[in-house]
N, C-alpha and C positions, 0 to 999 in steps of 0.2 A: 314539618311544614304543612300539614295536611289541617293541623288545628288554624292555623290563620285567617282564610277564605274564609270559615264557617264562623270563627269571632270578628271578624270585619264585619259580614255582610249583620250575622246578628245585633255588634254593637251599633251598628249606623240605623238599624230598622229600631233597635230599642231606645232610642235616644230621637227619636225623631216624635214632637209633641210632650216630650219628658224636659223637665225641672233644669236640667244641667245646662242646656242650650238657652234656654231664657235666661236664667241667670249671666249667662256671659253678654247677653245683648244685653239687660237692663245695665253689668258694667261697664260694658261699650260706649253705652248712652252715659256713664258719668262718669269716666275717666278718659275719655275720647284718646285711647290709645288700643287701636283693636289688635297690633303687635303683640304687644305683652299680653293683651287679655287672651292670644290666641296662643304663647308660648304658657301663660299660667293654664289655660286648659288642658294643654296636652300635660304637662309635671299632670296636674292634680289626675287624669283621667290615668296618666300609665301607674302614678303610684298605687291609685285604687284596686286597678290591673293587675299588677303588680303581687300585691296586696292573696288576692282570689286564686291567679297562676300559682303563688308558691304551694297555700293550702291545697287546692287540687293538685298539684304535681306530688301530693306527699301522698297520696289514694291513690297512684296510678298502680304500683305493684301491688295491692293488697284488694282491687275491686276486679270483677270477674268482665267479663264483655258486656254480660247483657245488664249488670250492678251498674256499668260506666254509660248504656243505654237509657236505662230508668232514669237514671240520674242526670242525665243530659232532657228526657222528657220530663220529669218535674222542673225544671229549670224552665223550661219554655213552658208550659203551666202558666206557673207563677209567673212569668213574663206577661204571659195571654191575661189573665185576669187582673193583673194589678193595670193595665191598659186598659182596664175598660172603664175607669174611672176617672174624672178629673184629678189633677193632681191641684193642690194647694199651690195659689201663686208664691215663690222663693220668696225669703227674708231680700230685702234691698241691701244689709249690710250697711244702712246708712249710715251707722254708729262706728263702723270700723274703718280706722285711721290709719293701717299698715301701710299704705299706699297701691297703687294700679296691681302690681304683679301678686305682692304678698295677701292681698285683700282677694283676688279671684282665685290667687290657688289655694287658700286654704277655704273658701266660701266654696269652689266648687268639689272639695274635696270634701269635705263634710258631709255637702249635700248628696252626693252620690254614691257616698262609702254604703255600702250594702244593698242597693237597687237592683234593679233587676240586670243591669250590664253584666255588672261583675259576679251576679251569681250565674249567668250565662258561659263567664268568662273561667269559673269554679268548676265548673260541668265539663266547659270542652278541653279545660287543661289535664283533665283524669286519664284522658286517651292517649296521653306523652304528649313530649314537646309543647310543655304548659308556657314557655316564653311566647315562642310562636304565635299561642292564643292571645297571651297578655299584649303582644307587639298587634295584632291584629284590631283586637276589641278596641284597643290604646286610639287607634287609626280611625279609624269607624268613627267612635265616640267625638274625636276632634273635630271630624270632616263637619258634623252636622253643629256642631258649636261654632268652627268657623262661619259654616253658611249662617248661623243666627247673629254672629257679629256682623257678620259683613252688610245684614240687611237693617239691624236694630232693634230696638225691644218691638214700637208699634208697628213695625212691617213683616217683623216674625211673627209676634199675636196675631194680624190680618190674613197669616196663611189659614188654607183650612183643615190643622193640625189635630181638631178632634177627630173628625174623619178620616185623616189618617191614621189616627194613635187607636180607632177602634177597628179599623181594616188590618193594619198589625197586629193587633192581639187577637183577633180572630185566624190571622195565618200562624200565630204562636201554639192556639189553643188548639189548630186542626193537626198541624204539627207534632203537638207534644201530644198528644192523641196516639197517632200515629207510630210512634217511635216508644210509647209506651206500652202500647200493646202488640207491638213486635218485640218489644224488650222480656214481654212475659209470656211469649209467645200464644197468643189469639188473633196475632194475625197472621 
């Protein structure tokens, strides 16, 4: 249980100004079914989840404490610095015919498959009870997809999401900072 709190609070901060949540409002905005586009986000977010939980739950017996430290601080790292850029605006998927549900889950599952959630979600399932993270990250991730439905493509872009997404990776990079050089002990 102790992995969840820490993959919620992380998947909601890394998903917030990140590609996944836009893309669910731009399908909002052209399938005007925020339902499905909010039940296709969670499928495509846990499978991703999903996906990083089992790989990390297979390093939990073979990585030492301070191995599952590091490893939890390069993760937030890379979280911090892939934050500090814009991210390219998502494909629209205009081309794709699956319909509402099957067009978001597999559009926001593509787009998210190796991002920095799940490799967050990689890191805190090493410490055991890698569901736990995956159910938490899963959570996180939707909550801030739902808020981008619920408000639209032009009234999510109007947030001021940059500023956020570089005030988060700054709390990523102070963080994984922190937990990395306690990992190798200097601090």
């Amino acid at each position: 249980m102790e992995a969840f709190v820490p993959a919620f609070l992380l998947a909601l901060l890394s998903q917030i100004g990140d590609r996944p949540p836009l893309l669910a409002a731009i399908l909002v905005d052209r399938y005007r079914r925020p339902i499905t586009i909010l039940f296709a986000a969670f499928a495509a977010h846990a499978a991703g989840n999903a996906i990083a939980a089992a790989l990390g739950g297979t390093l939990t017996a073979t990585l030492t404490p301070e191995a599952k430290s590091l490893l939890l601080a390069v993760a937030l790292l890379f979280a911090g610095v892939t934050g500090l850029w814009t991210s390219r605006l998502p494909s629209r998927l205009d081309r794709w015919r699956l319909g509402a549900f099957a067009t978001s889950v597999a559009g926001l599952f593509i787009l998210a498959l190796g991002e920095r959630t799940q490799f967050l979600t990689f890191a805190l399932s090493t410490g055991g009870a890698p569901w736990f993270a995956a159910i938490g990250a899963t959570l996180g991730a939707t909550i801030v997809s739902a808020a981008a439905l619920s408000l639209d493509e032009t009234r999510w872009s109007a947030l001021p999401l940059r500023q956020l997404r570089l005030a988060i990776a700054a709390l990523f990079l102070l963080a994984g900072t922190v937990i990395g050089l306690g990992a190798l002990r200097l601090f």
